[in-house]
VEXDREN-2710 file (C-alpha; in Angstrom, 1 decimal):
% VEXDREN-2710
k/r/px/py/pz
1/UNK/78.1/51.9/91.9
2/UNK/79.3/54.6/94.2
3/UNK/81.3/57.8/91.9
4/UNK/83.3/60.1/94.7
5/UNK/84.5/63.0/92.0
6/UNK/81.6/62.9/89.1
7/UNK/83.8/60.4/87.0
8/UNK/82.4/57.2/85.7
9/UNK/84.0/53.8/86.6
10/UNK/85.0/51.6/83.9
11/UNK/85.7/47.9/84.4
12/UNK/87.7/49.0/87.6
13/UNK/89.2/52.3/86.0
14/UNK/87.9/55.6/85.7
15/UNK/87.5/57.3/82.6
16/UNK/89.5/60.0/81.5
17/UNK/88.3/63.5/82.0
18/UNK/88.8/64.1/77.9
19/UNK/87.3/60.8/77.1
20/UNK/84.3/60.8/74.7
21/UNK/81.4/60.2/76.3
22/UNK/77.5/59.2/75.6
23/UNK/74.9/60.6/77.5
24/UNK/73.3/57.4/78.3
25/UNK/70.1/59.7/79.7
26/UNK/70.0/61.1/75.9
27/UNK/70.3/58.0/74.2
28/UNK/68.2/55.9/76.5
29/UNK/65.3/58.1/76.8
30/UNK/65.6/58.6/80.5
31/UNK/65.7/62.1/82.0
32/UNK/68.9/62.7/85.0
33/UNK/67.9/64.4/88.0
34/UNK/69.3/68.1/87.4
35/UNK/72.4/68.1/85.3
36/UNK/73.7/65.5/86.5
37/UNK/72.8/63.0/83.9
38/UNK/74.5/58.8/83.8
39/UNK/77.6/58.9/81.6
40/UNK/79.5/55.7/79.6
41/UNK/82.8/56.1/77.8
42/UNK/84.0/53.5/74.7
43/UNK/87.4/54.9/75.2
44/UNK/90.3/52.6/75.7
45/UNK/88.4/49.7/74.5
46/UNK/89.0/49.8/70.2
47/UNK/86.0/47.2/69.9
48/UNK/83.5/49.6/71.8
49/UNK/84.9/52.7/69.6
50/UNK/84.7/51.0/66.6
51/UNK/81.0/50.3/66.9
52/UNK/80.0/53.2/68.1
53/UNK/81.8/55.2/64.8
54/UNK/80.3/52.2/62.7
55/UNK/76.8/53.3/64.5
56/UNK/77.1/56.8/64.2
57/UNK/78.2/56.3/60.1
58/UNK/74.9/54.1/59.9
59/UNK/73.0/56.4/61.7
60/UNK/73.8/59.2/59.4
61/UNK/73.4/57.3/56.1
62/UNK/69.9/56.6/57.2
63/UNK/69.1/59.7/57.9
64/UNK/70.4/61.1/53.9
65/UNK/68.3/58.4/53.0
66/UNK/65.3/59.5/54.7
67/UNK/65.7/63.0/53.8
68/UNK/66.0/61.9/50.2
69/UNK/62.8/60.4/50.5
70/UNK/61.0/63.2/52.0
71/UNK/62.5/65.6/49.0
72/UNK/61.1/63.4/46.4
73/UNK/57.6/62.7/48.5
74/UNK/58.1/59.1/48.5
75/UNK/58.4/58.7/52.0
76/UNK/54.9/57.4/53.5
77/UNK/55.4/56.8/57.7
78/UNK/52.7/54.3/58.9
79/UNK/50.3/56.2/61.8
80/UNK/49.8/52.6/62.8
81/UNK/53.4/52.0/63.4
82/UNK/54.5/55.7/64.7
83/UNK/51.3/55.6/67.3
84/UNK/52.9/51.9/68.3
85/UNK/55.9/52.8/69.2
86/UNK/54.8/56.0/70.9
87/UNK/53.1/53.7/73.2
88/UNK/55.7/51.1/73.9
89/UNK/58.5/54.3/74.3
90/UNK/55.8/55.4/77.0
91/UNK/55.2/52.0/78.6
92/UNK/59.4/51.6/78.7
93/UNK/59.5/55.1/80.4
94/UNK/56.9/54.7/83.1
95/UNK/58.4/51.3/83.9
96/UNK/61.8/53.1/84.5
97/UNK/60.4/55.3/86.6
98/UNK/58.4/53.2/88.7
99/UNK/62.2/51.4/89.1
100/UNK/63.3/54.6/89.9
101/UNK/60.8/55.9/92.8
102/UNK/59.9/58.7/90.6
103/UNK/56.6/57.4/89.7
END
């Protein structure tokens, strides 16, 4: 999709220059080329906003239970399982770029 002024297109529309925005770069793990990173915006569609502010609610109760874990030193990460996912978040990230030409 071809973007003339920097703004992303939307089901037809552009987004608004004060709509929220998500650094899809950021949240997918995949570096932009300068600055200029991929951007998606959930405004104007209530179903879209309402899962991303039910996401972001989940996403910070895990993390007060996590912390309350670590306080009371019953948190116990699995090498096993961190080392795993190391490996498939590589494997993902050399795929994209091999999609990418950026090999």
């Amino acid at each position: 999709m071809k973007v003339a002024d920097g703004q992303q297109a939307v089901h037809g529309t552009r987004a608004s220059p004060g709509a929220e925005r998500v650094d899809s770069a950021r949240a997918e793990g995949v570096v932009g080329r300068g600055d200029r990173a991929d951007k998606v915006s959930v405004a104007g569609n209530p179903i879209l906003s309402l899962v991303a502010a039910r996401a972001r609610e989940g996403r910070a109760l895990r993390l007060e239970q996590l912390a309350a874990q670590v306080e009371s030193g019953g948190y116990r990460p699995d090498p096993g399982q961190i080392a795993a996912r190391l490996l498939d978040e590589a494997e993902v990230t050399a795929q994209l770029r091999g999609m990418a030409g950026r090999g």
